[in-house]
mmJSON file of the N, C-alpha and C atoms, coordinates in Angstrom:
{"data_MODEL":{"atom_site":{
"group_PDB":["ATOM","ATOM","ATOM","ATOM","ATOM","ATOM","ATOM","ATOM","ATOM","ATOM","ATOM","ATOM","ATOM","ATOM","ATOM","ATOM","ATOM","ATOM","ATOM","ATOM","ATOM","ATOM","ATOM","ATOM","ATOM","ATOM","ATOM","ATOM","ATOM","ATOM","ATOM","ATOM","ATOM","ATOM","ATOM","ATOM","ATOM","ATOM","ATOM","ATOM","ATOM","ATOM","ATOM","ATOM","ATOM","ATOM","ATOM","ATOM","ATOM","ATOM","ATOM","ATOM","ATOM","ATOM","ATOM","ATOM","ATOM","ATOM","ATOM","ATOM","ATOM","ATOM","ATOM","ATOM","ATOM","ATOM","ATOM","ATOM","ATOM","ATOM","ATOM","ATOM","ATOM","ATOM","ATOM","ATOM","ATOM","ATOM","ATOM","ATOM","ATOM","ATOM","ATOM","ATOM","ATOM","ATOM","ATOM","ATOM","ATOM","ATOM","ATOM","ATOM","ATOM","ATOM","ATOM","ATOM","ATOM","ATOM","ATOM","ATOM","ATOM","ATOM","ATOM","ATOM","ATOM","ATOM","ATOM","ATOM"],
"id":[1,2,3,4,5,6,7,8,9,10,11,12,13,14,15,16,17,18,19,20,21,22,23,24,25,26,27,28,29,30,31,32,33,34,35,36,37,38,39,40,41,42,43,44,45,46,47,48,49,50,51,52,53,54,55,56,57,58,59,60,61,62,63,64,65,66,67,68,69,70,71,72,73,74,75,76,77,78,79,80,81,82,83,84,85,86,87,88,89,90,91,92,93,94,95,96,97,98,99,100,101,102,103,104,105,106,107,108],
"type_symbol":["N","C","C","N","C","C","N","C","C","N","C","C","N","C","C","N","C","C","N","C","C","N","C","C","N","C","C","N","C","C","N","C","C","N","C","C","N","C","C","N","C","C","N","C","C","N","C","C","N","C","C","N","C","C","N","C","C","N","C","C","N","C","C","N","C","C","N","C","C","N","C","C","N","C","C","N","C","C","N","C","C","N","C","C","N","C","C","N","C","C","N","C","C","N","C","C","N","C","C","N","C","C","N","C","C","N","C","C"],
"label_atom_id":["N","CA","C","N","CA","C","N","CA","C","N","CA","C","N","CA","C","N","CA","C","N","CA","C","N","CA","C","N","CA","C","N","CA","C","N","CA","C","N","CA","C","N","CA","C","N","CA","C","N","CA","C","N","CA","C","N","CA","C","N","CA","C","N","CA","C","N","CA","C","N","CA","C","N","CA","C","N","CA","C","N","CA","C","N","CA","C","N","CA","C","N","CA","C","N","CA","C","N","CA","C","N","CA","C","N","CA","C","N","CA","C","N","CA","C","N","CA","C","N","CA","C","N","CA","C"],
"label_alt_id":[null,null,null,null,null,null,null,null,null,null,null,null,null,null,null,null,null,null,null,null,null,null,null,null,null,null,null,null,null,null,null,null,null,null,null,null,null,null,null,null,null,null,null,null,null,null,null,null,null,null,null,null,null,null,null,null,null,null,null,null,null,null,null,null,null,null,null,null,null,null,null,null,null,null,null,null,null,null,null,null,null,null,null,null,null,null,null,null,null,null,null,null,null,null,null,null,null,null,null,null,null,null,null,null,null,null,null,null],
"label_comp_id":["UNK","UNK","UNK","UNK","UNK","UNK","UNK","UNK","UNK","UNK","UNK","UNK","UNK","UNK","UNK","UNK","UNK","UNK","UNK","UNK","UNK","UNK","UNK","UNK","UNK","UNK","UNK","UNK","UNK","UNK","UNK","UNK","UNK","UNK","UNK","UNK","UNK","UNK","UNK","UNK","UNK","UNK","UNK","UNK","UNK","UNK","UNK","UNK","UNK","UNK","UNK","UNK","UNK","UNK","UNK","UNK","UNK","UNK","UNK","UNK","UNK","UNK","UNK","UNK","UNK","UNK","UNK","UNK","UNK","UNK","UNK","UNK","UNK","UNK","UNK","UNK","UNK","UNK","UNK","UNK","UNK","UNK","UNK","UNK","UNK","UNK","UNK","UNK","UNK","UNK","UNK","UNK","UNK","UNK","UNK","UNK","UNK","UNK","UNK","UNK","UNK","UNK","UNK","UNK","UNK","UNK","UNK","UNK"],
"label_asym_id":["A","A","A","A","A","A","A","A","A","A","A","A","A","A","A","A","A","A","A","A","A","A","A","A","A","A","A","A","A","A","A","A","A","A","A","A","A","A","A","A","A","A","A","A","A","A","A","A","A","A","A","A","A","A","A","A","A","A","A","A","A","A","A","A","A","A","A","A","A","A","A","A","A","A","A","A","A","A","A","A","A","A","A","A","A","A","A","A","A","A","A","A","A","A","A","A","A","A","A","A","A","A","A","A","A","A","A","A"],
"label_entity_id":["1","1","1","1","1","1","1","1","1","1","1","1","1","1","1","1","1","1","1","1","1","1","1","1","1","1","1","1","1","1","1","1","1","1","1","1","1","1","1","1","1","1","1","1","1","1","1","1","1","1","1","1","1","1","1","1","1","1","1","1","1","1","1","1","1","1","1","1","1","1","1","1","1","1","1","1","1","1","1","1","1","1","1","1","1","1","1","1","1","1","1","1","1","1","1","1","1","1","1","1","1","1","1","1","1","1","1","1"],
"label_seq_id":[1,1,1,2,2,2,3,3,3,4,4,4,5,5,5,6,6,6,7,7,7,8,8,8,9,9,9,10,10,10,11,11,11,12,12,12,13,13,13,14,14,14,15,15,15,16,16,16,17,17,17,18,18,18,19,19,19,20,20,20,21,21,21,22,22,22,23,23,23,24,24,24,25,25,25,26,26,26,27,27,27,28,28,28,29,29,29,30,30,30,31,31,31,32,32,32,33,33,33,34,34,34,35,35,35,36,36,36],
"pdbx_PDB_ins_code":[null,null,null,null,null,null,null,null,null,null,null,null,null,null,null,null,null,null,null,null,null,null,null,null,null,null,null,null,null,null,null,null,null,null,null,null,null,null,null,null,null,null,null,null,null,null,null,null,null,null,null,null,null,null,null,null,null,null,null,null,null,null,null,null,null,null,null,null,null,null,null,null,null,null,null,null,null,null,null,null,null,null,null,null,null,null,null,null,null,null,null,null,null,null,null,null,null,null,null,null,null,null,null,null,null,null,null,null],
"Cartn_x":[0.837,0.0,0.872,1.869,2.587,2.933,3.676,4.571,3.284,1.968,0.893,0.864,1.282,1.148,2.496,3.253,4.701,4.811,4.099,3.922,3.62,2.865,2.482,3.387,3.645,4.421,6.088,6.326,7.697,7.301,6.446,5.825,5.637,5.01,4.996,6.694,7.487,8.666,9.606,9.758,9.554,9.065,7.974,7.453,8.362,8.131,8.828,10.378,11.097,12.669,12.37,11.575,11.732,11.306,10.324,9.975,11.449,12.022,12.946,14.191,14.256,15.372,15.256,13.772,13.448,13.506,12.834,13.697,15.165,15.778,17.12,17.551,17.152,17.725,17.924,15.882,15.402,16.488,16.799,17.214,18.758,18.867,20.447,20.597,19.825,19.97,20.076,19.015,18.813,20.212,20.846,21.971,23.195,22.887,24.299,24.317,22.802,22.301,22.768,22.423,22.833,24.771,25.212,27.086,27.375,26.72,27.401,26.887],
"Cartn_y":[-1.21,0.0,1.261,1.235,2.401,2.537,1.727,1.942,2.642,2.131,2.947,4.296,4.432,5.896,7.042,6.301,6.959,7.251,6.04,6.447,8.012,8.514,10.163,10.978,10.709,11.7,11.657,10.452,10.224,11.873,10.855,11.714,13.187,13.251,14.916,15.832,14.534,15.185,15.643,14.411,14.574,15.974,16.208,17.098,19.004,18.655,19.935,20.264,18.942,19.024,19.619,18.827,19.216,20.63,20.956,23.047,23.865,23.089,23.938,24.024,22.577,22.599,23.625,23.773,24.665,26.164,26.183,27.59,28.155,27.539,27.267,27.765,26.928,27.207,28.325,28.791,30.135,31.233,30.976,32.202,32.353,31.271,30.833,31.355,31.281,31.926,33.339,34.025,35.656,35.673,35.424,35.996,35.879,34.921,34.938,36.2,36.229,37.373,38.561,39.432,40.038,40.228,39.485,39.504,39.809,38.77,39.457,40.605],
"Cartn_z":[0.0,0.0,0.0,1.031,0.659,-0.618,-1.648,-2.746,-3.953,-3.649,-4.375,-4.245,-2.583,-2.232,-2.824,-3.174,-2.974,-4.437,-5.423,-6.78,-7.37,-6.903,-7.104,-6.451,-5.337,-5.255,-5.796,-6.197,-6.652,-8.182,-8.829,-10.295,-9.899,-8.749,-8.462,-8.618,-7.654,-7.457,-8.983,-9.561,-11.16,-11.837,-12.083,-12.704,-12.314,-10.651,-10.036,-10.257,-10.679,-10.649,-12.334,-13.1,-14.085,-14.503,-14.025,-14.125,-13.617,-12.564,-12.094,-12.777,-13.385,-14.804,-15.673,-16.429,-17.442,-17.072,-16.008,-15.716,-15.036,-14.71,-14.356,-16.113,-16.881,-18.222,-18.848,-19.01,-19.522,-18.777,-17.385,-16.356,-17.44,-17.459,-17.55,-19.484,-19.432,-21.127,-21.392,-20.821,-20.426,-20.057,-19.289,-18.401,-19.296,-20.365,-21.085,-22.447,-22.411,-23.423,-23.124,-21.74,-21.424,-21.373,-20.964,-20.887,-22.341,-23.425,-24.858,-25.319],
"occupancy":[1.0,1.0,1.0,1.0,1.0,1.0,1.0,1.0,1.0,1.0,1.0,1.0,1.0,1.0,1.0,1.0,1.0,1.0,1.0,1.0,1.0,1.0,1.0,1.0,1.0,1.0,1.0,1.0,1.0,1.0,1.0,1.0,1.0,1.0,1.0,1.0,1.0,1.0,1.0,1.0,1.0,1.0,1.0,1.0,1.0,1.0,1.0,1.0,1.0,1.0,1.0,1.0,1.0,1.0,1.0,1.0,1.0,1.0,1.0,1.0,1.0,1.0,1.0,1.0,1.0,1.0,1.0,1.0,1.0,1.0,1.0,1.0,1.0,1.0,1.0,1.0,1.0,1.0,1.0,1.0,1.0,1.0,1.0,1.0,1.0,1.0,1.0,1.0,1.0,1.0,1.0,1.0,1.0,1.0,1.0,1.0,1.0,1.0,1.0,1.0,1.0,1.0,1.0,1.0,1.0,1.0,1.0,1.0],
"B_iso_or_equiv":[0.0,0.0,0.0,0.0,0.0,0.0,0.0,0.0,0.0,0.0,0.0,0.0,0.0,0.0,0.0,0.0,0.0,0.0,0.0,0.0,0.0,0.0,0.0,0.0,0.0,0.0,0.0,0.0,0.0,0.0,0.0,0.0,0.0,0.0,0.0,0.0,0.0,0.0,0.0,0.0,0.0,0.0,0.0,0.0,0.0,0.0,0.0,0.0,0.0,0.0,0.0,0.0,0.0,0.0,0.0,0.0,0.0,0.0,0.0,0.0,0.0,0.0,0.0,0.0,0.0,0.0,0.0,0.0,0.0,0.0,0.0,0.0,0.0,0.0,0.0,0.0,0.0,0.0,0.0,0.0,0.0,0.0,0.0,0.0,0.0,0.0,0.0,0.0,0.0,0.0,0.0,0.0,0.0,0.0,0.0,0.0,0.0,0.0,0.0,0.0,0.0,0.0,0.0,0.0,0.0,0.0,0.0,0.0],
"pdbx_formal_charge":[null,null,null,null,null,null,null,null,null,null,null,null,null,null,null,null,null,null,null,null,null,null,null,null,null,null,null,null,null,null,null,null,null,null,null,null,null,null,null,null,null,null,null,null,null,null,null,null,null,null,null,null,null,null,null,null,null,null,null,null,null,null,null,null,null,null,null,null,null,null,null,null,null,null,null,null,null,null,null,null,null,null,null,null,null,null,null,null,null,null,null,null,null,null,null,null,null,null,null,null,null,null,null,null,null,null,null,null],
"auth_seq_id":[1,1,1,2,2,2,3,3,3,4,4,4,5,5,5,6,6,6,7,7,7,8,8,8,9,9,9,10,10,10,11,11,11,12,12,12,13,13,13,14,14,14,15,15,15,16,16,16,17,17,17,18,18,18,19,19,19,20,20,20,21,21,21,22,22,22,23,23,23,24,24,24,25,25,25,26,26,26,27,27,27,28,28,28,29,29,29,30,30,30,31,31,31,32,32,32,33,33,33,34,34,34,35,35,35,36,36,36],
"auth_comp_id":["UNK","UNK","UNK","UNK","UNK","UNK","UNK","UNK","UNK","UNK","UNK","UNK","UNK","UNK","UNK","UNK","UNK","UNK","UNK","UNK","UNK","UNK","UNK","UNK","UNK","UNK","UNK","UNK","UNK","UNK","UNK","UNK","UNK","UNK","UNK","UNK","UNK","UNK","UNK","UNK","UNK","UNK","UNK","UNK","UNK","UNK","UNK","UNK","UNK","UNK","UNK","UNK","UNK","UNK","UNK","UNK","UNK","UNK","UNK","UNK","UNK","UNK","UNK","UNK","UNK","UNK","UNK","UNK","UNK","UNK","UNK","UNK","UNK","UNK","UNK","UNK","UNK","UNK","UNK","UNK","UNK","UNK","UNK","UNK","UNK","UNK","UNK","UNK","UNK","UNK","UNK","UNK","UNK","UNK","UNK","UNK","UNK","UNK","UNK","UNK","UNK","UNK","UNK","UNK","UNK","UNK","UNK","UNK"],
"auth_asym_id":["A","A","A","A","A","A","A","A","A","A","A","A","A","A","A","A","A","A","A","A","A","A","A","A","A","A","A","A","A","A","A","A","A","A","A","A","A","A","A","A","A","A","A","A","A","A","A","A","A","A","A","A","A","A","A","A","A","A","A","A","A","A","A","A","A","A","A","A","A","A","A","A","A","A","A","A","A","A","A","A","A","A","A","A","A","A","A","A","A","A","A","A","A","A","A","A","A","A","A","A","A","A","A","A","A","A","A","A"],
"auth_atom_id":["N","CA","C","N","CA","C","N","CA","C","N","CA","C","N","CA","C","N","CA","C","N","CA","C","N","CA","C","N","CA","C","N","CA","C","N","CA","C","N","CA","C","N","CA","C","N","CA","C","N","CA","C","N","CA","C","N","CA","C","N","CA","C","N","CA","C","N","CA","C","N","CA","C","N","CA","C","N","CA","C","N","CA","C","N","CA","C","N","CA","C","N","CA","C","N","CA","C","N","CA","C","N","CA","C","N","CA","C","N","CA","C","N","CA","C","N","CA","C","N","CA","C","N","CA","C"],
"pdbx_PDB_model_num":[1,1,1,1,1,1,1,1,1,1,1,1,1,1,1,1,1,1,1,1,1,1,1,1,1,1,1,1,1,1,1,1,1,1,1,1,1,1,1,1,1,1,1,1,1,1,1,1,1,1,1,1,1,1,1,1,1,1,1,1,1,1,1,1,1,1,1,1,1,1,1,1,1,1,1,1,1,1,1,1,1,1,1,1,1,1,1,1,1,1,1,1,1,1,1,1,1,1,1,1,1,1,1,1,1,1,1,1]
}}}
């Protein structure tokens, strides 16, 4: 029963690392825009 439970939130955790990648990126792009 737990490992049912842990399923979503594993996927939640997933989803959030991955938004924070994409903007990590976007940030990370602007900033090199700006220097050249």
């Amino acid at each position: 029963m737990r490992r049912k439970e842990n399923e979503p939130e594993r996927e939640r955790y997933f989803h959030y690392t991955f938004y924070l990648l994409l903007r990590l990126m976007s940030v990370y792009t602007v900033y090199t825009e700006k220097e050249q």
